[in-house]
C-alpha positions in Angstrom: -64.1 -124.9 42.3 -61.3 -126.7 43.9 -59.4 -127.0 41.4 -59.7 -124.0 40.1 -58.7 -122.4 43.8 -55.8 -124.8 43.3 -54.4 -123.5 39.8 -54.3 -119.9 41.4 -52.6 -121.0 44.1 -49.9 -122.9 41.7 -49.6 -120.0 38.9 -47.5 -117.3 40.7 -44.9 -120.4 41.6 -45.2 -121.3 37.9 -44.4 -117.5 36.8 -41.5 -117.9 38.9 -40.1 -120.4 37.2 -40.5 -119.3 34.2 -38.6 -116.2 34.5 -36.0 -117.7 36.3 -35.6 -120.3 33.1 -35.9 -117.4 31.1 -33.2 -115.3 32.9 -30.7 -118.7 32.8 -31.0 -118.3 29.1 -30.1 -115.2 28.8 -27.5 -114.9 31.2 -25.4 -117.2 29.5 -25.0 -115.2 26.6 -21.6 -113.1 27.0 -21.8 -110.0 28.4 -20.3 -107.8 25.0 -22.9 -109.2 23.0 -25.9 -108.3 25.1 -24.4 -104.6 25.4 -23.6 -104.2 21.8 -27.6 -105.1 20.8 -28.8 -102.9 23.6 -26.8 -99.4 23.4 -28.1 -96.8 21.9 -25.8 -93.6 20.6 -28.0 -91.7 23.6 -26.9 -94.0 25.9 -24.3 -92.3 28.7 -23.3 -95.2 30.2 -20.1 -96.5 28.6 -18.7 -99.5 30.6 -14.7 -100.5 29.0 -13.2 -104.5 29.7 -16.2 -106.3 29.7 -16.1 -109.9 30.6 -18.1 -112.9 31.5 -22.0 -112.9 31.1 -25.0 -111.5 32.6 -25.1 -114.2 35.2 -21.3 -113.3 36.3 -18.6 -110.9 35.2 -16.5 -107.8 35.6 -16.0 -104.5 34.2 -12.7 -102.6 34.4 -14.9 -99.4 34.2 -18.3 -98.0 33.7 -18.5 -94.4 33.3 -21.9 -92.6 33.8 -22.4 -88.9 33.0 -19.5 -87.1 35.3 -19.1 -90.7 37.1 -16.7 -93.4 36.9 -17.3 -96.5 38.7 -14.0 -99.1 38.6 -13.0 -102.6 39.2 -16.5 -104.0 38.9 -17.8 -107.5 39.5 -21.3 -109.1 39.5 -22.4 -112.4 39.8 -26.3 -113.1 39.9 -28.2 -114.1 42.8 -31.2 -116.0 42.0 -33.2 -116.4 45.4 -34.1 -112.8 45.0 -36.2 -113.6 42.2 -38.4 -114.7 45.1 -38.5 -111.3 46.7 -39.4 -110.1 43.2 -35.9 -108.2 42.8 -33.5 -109.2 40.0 -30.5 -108.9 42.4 -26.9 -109.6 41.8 -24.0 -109.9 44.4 -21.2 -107.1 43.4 -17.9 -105.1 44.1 -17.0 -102.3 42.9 -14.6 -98.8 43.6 -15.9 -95.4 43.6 -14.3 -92.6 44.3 -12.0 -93.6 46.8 -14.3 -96.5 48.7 -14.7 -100.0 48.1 -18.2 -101.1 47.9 -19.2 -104.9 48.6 -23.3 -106.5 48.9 -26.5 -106.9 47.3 -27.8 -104.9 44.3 -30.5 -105.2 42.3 -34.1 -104.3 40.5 -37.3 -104.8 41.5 -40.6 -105.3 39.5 -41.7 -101.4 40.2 -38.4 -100.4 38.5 -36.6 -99.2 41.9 -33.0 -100.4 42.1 -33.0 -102.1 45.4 -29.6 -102.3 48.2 -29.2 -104.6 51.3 -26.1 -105.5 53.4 -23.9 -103.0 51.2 -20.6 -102.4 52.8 -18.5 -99.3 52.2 -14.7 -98.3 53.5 -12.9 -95.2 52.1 -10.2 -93.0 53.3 -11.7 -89.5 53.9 -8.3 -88.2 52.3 -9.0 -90.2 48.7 -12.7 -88.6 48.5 -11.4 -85.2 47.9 -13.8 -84.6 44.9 -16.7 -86.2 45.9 -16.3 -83.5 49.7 -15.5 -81.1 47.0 -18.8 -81.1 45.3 -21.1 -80.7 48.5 -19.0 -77.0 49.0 -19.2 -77.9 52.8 -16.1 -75.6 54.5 -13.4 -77.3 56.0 -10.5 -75.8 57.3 -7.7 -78.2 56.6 -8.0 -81.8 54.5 -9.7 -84.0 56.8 -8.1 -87.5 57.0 -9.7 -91.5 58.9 -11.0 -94.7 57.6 -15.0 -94.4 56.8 -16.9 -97.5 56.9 -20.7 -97.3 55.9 -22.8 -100.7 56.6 -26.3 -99.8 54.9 -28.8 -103.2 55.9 -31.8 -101.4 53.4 -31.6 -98.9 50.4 -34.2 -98.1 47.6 -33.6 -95.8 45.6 -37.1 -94.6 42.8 -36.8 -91.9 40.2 -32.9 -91.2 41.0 -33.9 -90.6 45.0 -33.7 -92.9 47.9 -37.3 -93.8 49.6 -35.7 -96.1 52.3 -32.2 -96.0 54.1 -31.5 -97.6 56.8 -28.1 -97.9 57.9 -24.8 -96.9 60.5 -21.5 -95.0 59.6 -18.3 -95.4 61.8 -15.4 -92.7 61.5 -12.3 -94.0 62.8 -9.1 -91.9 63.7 -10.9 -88.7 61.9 -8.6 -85.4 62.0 -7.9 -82.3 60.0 -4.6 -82.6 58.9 -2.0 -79.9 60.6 -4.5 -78.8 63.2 -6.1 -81.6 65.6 -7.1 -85.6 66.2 -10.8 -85.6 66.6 -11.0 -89.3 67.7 -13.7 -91.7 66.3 -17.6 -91.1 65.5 -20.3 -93.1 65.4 -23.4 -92.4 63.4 -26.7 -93.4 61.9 -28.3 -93.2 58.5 -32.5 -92.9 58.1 -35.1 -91.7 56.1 -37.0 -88.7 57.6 -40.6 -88.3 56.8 -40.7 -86.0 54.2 -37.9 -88.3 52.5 -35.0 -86.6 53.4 -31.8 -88.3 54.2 -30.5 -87.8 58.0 -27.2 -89.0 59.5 -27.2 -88.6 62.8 -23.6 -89.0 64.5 -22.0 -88.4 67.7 -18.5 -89.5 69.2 -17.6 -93.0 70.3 -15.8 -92.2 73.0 -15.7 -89.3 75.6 -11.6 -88.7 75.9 -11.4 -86.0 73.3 -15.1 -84.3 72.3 -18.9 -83.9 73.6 -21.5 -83.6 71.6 -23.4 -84.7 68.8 -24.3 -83.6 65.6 -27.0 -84.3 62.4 -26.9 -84.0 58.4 -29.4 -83.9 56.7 -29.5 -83.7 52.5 -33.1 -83.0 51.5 -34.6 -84.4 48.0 -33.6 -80.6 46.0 -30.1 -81.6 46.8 -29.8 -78.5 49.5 -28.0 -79.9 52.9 -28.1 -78.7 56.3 -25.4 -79.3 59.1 -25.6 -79.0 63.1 -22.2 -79.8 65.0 -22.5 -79.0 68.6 -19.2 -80.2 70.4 -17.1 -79.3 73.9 -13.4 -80.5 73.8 -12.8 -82.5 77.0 -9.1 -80.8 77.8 -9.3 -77.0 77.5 -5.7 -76.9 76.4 -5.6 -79.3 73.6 -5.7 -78.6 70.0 -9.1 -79.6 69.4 -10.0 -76.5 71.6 -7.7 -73.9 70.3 -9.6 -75.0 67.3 -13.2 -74.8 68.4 -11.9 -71.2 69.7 -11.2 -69.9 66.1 -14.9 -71.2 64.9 -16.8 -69.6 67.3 -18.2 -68.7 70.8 -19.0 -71.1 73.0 -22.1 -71.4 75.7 -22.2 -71.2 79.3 -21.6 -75.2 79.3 -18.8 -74.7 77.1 -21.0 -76.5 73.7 -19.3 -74.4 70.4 -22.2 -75.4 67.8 -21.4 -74.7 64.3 -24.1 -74.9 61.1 -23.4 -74.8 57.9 -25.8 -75.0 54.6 -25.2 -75.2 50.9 -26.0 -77.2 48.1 -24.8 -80.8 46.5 -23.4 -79.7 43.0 
């Protein structure tokens, strides 16, 4: 009885091993080969420049669909076997931002994200604003940085985020400085994604606001701001969007859909 309450004990350590052996193996092989024996003609990824092996290489690109992902690197990281994730360490550039952290995919098949690092300028992610349709009324320019600590994505959706934005210096170009923002990223209940985000300082704005992008791609946004001077630009600006309240809050929503 013993013994057998000590082979159960010993067998998911032995399992372990075995697929990390197993995955050694095959991440040795080179990288071109393993592609060229697993794409398919109805495959739409098509990565170009491939070097190195499954355990650590780069890509030049890797175009999916309408997407194309450059200047990518990997290299595995075996201790998330024990977390039951096949996780590698990567880089890459997408649309504008450089992406740095932990990616991988676990044993239910969700690709899993933790301490993934982001920084773009808003004025190099001119298509990617362009598809959400969201109205803005000049180009809108300031570093982004996005630190996300969890994100698990299932069946092409996220089912956990967990995470902070910071905008610094943001602006729309010709018309006013709107100073820098602060935000946060969750999951709402009904799996929805919601950044809330407010100023980080009190010199230039008042207010807060919240975005939220629900699972059928539709998005919702709430601005509520008061500029701090009455004679600066940012509130000749808030006087062409709108009325303001008693308190002197202009709050601007907008809706439309992620193409």
């Amino acid at each position: 009885m013993q013994q057998a309450a000590a082979r159960a004990r010993i067998w998911p350590y032995v399992l372990i091993l075995c697929l990390a052996f197993s995955g050694f193996v095959v991440a040795l092989v080179p990288i071109r080969v393993i592609w060229e024996q697993v794409r398919t003609p109805q495959m739409e990824v098509q990565p170009s420049g491939l070097r190195g092996t499954l355990w650590q290489g780069s890509a030049d690109w890797v175009e999916w669909q309408t997407h194309s992902v450059q200047a990518v690197r990997w290299s595995f990281h075996p201790w998330g076997l024990l977390r039951g994730v096949w996780e590698y360490q990567v880089a890459l550039q997408y649309e504008g931002a450089s992406v740095t952290g932990f990616a991988g995919i676990s044993l239910s098949g969700a690709i899993r994200g933790r301490d993934l690092q982001a920084q773009a300028l808003l004025q190099d992610m001119n298509a990617l604003m362009n598809q959400s349709a969201i109205y803005l009324p000049a180009v809108v320019q300031g570093d982004l940085q996005v630190d996300l600590a969890e994100l698990v994505i299932a069946d092409a959706w996220p089912i956990a985020l967990q995470g902070q934005l910071v905008l610094s210096s943001l602006g729309l170009v010709g018309l006013a400085e709107l100073g820098d923002w602060q935000g946060q990223l969750s999951q709402t209940g009904d799996q929805s994604v919601m950044l809330q985000f407010a100023p980080a300082a009190d010199d230039l704005l008042q207010g807060e606001g919240q975005w939220i992008l629900t699972p059928d791609q539709t998005w919702e946004l709430t601005l509520k701001i008061r500029p701090v001077q009455t004679d600066s630009e940012i509130s000749v600006l808030a006087d062409l969007l709108g009325t303001a309240d008693q308190q002197g809050y202009l709050t601007i929503t907008q809706q439309g859909k992620w193409r």
